[in-house]
VEXDREN-2710 file (C-alpha; in Angstrom, 1 decimal):
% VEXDREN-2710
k/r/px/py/pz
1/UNK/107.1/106.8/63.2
2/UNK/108.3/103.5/65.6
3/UNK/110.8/101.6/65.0
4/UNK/110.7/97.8/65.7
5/UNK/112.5/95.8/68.2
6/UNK/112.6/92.1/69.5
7/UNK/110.4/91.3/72.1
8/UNK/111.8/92.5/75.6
9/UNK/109.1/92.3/77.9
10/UNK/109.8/91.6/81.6
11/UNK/108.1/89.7/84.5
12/UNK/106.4/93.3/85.4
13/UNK/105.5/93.8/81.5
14/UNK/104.4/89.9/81.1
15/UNK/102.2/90.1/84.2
16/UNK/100.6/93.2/83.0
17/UNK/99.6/91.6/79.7
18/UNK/98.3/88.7/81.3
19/UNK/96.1/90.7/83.5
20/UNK/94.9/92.7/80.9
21/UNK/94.2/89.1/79.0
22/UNK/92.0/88.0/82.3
23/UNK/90.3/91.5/81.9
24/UNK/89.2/91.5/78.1
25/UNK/88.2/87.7/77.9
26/UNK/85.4/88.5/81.3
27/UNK/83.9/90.7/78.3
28/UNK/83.6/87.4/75.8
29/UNK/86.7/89.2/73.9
30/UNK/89.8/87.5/72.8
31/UNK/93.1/88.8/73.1
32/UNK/96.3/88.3/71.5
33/UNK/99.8/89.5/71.4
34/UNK/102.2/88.9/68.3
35/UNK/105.9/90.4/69.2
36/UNK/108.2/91.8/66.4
37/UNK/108.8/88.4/64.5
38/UNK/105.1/87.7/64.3
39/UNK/105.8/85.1/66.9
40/UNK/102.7/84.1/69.0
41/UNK/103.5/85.7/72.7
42/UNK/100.8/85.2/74.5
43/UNK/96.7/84.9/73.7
44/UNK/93.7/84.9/75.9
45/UNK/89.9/83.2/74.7
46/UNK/86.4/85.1/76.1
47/UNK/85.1/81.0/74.8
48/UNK/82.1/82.8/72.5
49/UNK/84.5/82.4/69.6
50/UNK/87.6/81.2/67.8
51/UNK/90.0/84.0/66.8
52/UNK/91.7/83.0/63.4
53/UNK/95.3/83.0/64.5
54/UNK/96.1/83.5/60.7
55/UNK/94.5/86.4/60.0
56/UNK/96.0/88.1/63.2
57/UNK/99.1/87.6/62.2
58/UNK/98.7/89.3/58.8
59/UNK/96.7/92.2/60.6
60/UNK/99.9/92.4/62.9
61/UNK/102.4/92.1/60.2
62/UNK/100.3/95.4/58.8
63/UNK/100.8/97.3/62.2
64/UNK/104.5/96.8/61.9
65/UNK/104.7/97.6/58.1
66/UNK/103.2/100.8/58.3
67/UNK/104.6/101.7/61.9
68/UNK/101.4/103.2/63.0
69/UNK/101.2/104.6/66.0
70/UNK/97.5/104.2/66.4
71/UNK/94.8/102.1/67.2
72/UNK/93.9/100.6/63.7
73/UNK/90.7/98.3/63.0
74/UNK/90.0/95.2/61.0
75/UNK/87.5/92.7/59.2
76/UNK/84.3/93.0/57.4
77/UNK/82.9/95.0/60.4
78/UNK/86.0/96.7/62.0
79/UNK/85.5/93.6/64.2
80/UNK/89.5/93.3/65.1
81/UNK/91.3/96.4/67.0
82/UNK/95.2/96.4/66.4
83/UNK/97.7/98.8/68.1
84/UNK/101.8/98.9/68.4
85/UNK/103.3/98.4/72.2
86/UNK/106.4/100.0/72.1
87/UNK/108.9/101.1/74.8
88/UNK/110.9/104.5/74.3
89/UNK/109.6/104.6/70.6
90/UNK/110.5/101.1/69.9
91/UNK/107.6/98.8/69.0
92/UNK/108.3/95.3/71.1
93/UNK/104.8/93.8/70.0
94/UNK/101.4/94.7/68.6
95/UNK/98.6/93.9/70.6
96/UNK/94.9/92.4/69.0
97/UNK/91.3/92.7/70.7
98/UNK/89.0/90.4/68.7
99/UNK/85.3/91.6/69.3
100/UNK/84.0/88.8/67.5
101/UNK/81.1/89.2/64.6
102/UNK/77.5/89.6/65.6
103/UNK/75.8/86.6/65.8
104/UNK/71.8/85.7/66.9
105/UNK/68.4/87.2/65.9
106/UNK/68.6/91.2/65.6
107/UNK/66.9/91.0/69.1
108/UNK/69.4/89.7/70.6
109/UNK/72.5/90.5/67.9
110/UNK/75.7/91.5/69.9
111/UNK/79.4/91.5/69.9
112/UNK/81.2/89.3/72.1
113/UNK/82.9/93.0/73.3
114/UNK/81.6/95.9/71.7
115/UNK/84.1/97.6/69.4
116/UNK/83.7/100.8/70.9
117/UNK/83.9/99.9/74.7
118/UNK/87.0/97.6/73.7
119/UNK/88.6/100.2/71.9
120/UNK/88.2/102.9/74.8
121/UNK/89.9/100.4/77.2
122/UNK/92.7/98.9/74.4
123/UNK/93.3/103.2/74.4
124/UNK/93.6/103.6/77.9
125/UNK/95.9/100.4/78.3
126/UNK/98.0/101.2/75.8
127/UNK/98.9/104.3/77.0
128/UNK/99.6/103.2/80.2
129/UNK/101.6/100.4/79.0
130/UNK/104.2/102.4/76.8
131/UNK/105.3/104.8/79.9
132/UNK/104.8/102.8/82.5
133/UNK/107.5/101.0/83.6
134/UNK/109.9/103.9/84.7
135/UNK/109.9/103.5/88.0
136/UNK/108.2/100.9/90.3
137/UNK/106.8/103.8/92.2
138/UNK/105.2/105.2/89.2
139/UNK/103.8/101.0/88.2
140/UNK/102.1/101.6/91.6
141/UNK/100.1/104.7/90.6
142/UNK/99.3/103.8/86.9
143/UNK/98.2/100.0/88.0
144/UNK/95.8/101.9/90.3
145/UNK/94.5/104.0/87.4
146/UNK/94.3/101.5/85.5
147/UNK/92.6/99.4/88.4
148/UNK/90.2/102.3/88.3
149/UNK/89.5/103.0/84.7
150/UNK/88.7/99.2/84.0
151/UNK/86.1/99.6/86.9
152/UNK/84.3/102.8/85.5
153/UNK/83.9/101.1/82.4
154/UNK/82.6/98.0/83.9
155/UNK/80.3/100.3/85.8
156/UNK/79.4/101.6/82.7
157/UNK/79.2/98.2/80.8
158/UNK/77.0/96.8/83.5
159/UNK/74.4/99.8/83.4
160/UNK/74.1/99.0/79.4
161/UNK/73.6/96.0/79.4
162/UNK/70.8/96.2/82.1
163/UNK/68.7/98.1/80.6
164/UNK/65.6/95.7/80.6
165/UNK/62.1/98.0/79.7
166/UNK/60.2/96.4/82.3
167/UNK/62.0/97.7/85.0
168/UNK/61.2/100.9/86.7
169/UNK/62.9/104.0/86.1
170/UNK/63.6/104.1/89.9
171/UNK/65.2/101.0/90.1
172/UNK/67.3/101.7/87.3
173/UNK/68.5/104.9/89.1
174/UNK/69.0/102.9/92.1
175/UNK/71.1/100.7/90.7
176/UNK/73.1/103.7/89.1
177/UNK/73.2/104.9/92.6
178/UNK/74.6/102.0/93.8
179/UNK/77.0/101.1/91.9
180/UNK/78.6/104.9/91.5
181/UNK/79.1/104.4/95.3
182/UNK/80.8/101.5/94.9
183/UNK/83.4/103.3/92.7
184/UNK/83.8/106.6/94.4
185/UNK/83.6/107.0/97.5
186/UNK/81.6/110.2/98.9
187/UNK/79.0/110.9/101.6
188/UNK/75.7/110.6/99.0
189/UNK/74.8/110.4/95.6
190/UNK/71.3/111.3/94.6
191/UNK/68.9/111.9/91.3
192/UNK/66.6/114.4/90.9
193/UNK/64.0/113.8/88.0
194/UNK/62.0/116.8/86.8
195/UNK/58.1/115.7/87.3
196/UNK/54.8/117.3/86.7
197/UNK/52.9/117.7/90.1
198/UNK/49.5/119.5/89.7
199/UNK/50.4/122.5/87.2
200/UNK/53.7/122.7/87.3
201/UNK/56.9/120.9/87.0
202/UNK/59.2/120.2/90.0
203/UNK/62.6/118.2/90.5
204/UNK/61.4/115.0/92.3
205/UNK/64.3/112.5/94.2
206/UNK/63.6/109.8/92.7
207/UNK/67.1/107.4/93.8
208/UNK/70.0/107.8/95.9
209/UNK/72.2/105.9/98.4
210/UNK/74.5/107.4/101.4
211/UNK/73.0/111.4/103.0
212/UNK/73.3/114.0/100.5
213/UNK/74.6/116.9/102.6
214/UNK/72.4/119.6/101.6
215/UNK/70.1/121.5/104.0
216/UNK/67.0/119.6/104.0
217/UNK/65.0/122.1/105.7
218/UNK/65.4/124.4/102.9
219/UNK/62.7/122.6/100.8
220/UNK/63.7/124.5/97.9
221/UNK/67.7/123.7/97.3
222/UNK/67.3/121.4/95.1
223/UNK/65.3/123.3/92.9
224/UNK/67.8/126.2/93.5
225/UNK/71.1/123.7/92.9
226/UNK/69.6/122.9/89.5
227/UNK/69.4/126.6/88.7
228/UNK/72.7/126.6/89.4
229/UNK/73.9/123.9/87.7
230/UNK/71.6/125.2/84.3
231/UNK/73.8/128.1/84.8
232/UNK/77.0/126.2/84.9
233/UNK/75.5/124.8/81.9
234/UNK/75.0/128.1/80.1
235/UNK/78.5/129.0/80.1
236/UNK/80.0/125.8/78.7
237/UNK/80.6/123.5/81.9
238/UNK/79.8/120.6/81.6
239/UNK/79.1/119.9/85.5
240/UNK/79.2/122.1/88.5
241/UNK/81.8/121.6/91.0
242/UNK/82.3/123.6/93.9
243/UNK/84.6/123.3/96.6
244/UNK/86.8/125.5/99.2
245/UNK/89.9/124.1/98.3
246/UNK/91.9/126.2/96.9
247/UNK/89.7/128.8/97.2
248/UNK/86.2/130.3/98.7
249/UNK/83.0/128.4/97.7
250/UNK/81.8/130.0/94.1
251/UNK/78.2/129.5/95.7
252/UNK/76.5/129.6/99.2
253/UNK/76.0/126.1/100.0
254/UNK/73.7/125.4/103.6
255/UNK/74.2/122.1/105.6
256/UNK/77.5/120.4/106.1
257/UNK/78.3/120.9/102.3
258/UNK/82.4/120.6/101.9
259/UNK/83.0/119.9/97.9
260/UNK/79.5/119.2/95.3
261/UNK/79.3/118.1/92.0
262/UNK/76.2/118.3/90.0
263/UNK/75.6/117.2/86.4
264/UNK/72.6/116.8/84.3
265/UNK/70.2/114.1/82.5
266/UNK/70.1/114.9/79.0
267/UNK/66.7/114.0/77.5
268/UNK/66.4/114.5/73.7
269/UNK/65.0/118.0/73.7
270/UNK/65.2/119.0/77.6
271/UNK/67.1/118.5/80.6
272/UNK/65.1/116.0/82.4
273/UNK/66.9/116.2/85.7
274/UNK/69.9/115.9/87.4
275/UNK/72.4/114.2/89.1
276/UNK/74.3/115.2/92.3
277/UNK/77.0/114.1/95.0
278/UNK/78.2/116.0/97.8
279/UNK/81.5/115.4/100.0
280/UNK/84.5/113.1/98.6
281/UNK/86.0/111.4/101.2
282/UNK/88.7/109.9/100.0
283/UNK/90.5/113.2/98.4
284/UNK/90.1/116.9/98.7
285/UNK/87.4/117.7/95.8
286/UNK/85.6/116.2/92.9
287/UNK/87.8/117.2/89.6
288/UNK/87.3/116.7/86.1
289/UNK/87.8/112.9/86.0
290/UNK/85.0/112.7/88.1
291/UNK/83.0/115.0/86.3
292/UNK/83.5/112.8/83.3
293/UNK/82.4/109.7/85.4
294/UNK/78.9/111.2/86.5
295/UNK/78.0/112.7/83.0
296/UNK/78.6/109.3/81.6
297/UNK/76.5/107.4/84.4
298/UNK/73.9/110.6/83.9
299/UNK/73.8/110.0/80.2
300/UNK/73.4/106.2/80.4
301/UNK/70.3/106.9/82.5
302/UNK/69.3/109.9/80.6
303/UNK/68.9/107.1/77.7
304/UNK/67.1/104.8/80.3
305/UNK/64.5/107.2/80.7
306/UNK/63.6/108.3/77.5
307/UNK/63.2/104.4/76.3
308/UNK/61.2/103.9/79.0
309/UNK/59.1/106.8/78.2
310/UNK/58.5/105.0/74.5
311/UNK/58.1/101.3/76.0
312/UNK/55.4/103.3/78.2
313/UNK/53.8/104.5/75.1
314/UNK/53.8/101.2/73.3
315/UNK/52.0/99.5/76.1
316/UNK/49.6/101.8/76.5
317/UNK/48.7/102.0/73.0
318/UNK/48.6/97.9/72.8
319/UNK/46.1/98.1/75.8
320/UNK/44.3/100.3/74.6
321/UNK/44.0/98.2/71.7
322/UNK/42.8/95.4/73.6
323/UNK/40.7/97.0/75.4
324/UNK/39.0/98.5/72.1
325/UNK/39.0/95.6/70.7
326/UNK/37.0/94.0/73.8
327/UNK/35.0/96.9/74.4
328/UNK/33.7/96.2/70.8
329/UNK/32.9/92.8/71.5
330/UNK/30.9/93.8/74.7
331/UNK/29.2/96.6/73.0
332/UNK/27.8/93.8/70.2
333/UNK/25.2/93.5/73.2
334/UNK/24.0/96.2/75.2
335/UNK/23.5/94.0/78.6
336/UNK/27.5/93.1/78.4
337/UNK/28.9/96.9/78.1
338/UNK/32.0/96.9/79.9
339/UNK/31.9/93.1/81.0
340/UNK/35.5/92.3/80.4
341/UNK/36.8/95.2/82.4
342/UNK/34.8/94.4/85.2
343/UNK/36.0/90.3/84.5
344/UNK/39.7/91.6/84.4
345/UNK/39.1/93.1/87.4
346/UNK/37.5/90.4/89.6
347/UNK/40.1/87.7/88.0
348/UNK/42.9/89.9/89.5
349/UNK/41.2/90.4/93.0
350/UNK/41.1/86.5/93.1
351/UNK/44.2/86.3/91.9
352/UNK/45.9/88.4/94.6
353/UNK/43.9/87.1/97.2
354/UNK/44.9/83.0/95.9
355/UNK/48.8/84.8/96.1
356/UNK/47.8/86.1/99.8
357/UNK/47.0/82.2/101.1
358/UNK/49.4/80.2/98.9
359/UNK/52.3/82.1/97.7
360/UNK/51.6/80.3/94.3
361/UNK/51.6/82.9/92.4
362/UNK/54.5/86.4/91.5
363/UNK/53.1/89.6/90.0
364/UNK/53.7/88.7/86.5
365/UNK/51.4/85.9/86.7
366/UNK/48.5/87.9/88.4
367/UNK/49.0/90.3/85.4
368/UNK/48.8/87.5/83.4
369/UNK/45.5/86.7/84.9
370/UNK/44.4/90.2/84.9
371/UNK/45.0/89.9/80.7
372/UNK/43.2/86.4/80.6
373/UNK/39.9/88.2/82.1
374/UNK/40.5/91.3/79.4
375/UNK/40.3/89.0/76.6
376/UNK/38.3/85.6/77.9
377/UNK/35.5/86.7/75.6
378/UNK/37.3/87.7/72.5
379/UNK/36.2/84.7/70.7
380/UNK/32.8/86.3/70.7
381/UNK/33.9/88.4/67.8
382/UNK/33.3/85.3/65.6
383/UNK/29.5/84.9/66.9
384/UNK/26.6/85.9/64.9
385/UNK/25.2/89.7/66.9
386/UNK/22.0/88.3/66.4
387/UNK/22.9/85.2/68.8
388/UNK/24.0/87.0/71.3
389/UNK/21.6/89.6/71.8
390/UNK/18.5/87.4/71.2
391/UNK/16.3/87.7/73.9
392/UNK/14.5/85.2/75.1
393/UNK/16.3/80.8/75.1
394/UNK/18.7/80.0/72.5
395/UNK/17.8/77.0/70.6
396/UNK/20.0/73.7/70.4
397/UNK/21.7/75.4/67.5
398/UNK/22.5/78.7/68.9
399/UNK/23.9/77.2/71.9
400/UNK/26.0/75.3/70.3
401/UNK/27.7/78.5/68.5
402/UNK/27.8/80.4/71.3
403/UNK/30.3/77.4/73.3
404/UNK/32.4/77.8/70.0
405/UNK/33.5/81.3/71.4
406/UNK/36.2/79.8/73.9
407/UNK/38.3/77.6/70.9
408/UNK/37.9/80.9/69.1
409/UNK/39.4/83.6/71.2
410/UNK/41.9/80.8/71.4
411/UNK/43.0/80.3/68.2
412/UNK/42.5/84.2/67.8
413/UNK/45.6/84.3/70.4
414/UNK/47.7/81.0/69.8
415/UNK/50.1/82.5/67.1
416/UNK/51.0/85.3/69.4
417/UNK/53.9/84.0/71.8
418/UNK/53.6/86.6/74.2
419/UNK/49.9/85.5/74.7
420/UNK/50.7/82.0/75.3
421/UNK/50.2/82.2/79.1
422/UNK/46.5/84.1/78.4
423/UNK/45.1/81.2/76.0
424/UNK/44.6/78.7/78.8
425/UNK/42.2/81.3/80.8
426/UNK/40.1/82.2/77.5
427/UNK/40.1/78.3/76.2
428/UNK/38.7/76.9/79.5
429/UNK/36.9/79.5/81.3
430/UNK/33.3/77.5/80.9
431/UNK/35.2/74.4/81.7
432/UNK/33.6/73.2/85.3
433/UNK/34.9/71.4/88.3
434/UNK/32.6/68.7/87.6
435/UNK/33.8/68.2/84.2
436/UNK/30.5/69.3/82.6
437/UNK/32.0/72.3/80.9
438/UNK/32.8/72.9/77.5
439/UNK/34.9/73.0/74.8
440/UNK/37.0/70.2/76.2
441/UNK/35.0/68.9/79.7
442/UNK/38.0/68.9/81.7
443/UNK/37.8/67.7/85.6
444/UNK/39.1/68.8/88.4
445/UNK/42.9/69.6/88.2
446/UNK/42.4/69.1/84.4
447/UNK/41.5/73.0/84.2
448/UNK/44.1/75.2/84.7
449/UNK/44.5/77.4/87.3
450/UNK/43.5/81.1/85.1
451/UNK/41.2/78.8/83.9
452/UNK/39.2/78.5/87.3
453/UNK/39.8/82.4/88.6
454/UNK/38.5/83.7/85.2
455/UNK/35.1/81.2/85.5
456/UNK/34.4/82.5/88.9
457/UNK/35.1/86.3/87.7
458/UNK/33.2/85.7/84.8
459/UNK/29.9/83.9/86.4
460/UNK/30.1/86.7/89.4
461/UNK/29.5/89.9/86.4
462/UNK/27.4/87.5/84.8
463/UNK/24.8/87.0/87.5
464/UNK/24.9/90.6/88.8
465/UNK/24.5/91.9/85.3
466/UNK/21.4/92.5/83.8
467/UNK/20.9/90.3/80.6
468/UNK/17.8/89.8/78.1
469/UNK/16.6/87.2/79.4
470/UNK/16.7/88.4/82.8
471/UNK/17.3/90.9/85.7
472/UNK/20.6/91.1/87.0
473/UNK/20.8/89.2/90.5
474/UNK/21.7/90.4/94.3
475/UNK/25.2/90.5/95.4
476/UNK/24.0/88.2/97.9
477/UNK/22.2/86.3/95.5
478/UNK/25.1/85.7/93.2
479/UNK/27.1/84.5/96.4
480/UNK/24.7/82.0/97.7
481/UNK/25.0/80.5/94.1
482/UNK/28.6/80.4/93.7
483/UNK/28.5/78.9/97.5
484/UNK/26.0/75.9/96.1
485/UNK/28.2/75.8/92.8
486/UNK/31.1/74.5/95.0
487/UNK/32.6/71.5/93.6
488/UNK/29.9/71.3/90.9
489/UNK/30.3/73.8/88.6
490/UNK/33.6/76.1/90.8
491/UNK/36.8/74.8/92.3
492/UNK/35.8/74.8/95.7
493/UNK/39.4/76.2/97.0
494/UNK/39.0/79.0/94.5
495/UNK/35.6/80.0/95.1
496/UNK/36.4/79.5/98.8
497/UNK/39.2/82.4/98.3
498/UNK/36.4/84.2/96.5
499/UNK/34.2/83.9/99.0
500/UNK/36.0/84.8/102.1
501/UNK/37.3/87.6/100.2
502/UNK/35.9/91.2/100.7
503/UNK/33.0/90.7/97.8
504/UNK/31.0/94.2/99.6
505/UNK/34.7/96.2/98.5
506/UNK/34.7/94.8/95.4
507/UNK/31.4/95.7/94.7
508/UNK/31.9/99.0/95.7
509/UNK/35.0/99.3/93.4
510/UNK/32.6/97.9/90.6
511/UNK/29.2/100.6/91.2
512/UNK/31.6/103.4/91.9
513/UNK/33.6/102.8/88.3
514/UNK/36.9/103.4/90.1
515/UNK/38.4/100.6/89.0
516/UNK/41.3/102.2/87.5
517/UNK/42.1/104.5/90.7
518/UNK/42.0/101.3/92.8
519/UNK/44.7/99.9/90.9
520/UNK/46.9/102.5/90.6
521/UNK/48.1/106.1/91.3
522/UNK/48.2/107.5/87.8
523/UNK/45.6/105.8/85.7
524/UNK/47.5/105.9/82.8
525/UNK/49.5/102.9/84.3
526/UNK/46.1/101.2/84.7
527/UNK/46.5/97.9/82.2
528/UNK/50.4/98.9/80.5
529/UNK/51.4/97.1/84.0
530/UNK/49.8/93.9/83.3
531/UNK/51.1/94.2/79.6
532/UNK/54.8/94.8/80.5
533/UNK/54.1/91.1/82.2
534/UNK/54.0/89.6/79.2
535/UNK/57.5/90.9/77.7
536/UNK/59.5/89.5/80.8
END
């Protein structure tokens, strides 16, 4: 049990405080110090909040009642972390970290300072604080602790708070990779991820910064590190560290190995890979501090991963959606199967090419444009089959439903706010240059920009298309059209782009059906990249 005492600090104690003030307001936390008497001695605002200076005091008043020794919490949601300072078992003051109550939609609902983090750092403070102060020799060493403490949880802070799902898992790692070499300093960190190649599974490097030291001729030592480091594993380590310190390496490293550590990326059921760093250069060997460092880093992109691996699977399973959904539509007339594929398609080659000659336009937006050509007919899904598969003219009538299908898909889409850069491209793509179009006869630089890309794309599959009325047209055909259509019916800059553009390698990607290996290595990916677009 403590006793209480008045409050002694000195300059070295009152500069410590302050620091640590600076330290916990950068987190959006407020601090404040109450010395024996209850007196205010110093407080420090993170500006999210106001801290009620009241209840502090009675929380304080509590810490000194009871004489507690520990790091008690407070509030309706343990909100308000309280501990004792004291110096050789007296308490001089009790010290409050207020976190601050959630606040915002539950998409966005955090803390100011998480509890959890604060109280890890309020820990390690506190114990520095109350033995500190023997010697100014032994200030030096714990203020460099301390110094490096508050920047492996920063480090850790920082890779928490950036986990955004539409970033890939290797720039993630990179980051990780990064920033760890920031901290410690060694020869070269690396990740290994364990990835399917053919029929089997190998450990793939996937991020790293400095030169891992390991003999790179010997393909295999990665693979055989991790067999070692399972091993490590198996009889209760929680890393593998290796050195010839203090005595002969445990294992036979090659290359220009002088101290390792290895530790590994816990998936939910598996071991998903592994992270490793060879050669400290600023001490001897890697020890257990360290070890404790990497397996937290490891375990914060162990989590990475595996909610990227579920983001994956929603976006697939929403574009696959969407493209059922359109594949539906399409199939309501045999002529059209597979039109809005090919439309997505040829919207994003104009697209990419418009990017190419302008810089106008990032990725996100071709996506965008990509999704626009998907769905550009999914007002259709409100037009009579018997419309749309009539052979032979429409009447007046008929016509007249089937230009209802743009304001459709429209409205279809309008009440989704992701979709809200997609509804231009479906509303106007039968708008024309000459203002001619429908629903709304726009002119000129009236139509948007998807708008135009998606009217080209959609009167290229059109015309080359068989349809009941007609035999599909020549590639060449189709191109002297669009050419005459210039400034009529097209934008003449974009159908220029279109033109000039490599139509005969588009129409090979289109008869050959590989649309989806064009676009990308693994054609799973195919479409979830254009929908991760749309969460950014």
């Amino acid at each position: 049990m403590l006793k209480t005492a008045g409050c002694q600090f000195n300059s070295m104690q009152m500069r410590t405080l302050k620091e640590f003030g600076r330290e916990i307001s950068a987190f959006g936390a407020n601090l404040i110090v109450y010395d024996s008497e209850l007196n205010l001695v110093i407080s420090y605002d993170g500006g999210r909040f106001i801290s009620d200076y009241e209840s502090g005091s009675a929380c304080a008043k509590e810490i000194l009642d009871s004489r507690s020794d520990k790091i008690e919490t407070f509030g309706k949601l343990n909100q308000i972390l309280a501990a004792a300072l004291s110096s050789a078992g007296q308490v001089q003051a009790v010290i409050l970290i207020d976190c601050g109550e959630p606040f915002g939609s539950a998409a966005q609902d955090k803390r100011a300072g998480e509890p959890k983090l604060m109280q890890q750092i309020l820990k390690m403070f506190i114990a520095s604080f109350n033995d500190s102060f023997k010697n100014s020799q032994q200030m030096e060493l714990v203020s460099s602790e301390l110094s490096q403490t508050y920047e492996e949880l920063m480090l850790l802070y920082k890779m928490s708070t950036n986990m955004k799902m539409t970033q890939s898992d290797a720039n993630y790692l990179q980051m990780a990779c990064d920033s760890l070499t920031d901290l410690v300093n060694v020869e070269g960190i690396a990740i290994f991820l364990e990835k399917k190649i053919g029929d089997s599974k190998k450990l793939i490097l996937t991020a790293g910064a400095g030169l891992i030291a390991l003999d790179h001729k010997q393909e295999d030592m990665h693979e055989i590190l991790f067999e070692r480091l399972m091993g490590e594993l198996d009889t209760g380590n929680d890393a593998l560290l290796d050195s010839e310190v203090d005595a002969p390496f445990k294992y036979e490293w090659f290359g220009r190995v002088k101290n390792i550590i290895a530790v590994p990326l816990h998936g939910k059921d598996k071991i998903i890979g592994m992270m490793v760093a060879t050669n400290r250069l600023d001490k001897a060997d890697f020890d257990s501090i360290d070890a404790k460092l990497f397996n937290s880093v490891a375990n914060q992109c162990a989590v990475f991963i595996e909610n990227q691996g579920l983001f994956r699977d929603l976006k697939e399973l929403f574009i696959g959606s969407l493209k059922a959904l359109t594949n539906s539509i399409d199939a309501k007339d045999q002529y059209t199967r597979g039109h809005s594929e090919r439309v997505a398609l040829i919207s994003k080659w104009i697209a990419e090419r418009y990017s190419q000659i302008t810089g106008e336009l990032d990725n996100d937006a071709i996506q965008k444009i990509y999704l626009a050509g998907l769905l550009h007919d999914i007002g259709k899904i409100g037009i009579s089959e018997a419309v749309l598969g009539k052979e032979g003219k429409l009447t007046e009538e008929e016509y007249e439903q089937i230009k209802t299908h743009p304001s459709i898909g429209a409205g279809i889409l309008s009440d989704i706010r992701q979709m809200a850069d997609i509804v231009p491209g479906v509303l106007c793509h039968h708008e024309r240059h000459d203002g001619k179009g429908y629903p709304k006869g726009l002119l000129g630089e009236e139509i948007p920009l998807v708008g135009k890309i998606v009217m080209i794309a959609d009167t290229f599959d059109a015309m080359t298309s068989k349809r009941t009325y007609r035999d599909a047209l020549s590639v060449e055909t189709t191109i002297a059209e669009i050419e005459k259509g210039l400034g009529g019916q097209f934008d003449p800059e974009i159908g220029s782009i279109f033109l000039n553009s490599d139509i005969d390698k588009l129409w090979e990607i289109i008869q050959n059906g590989n649309v989806e290996s064009y676009y990308a290595e693994d054609a799973g990916d195919y479409g979830t990249i254009a929908v991760g677009a749309l969460l950014r």
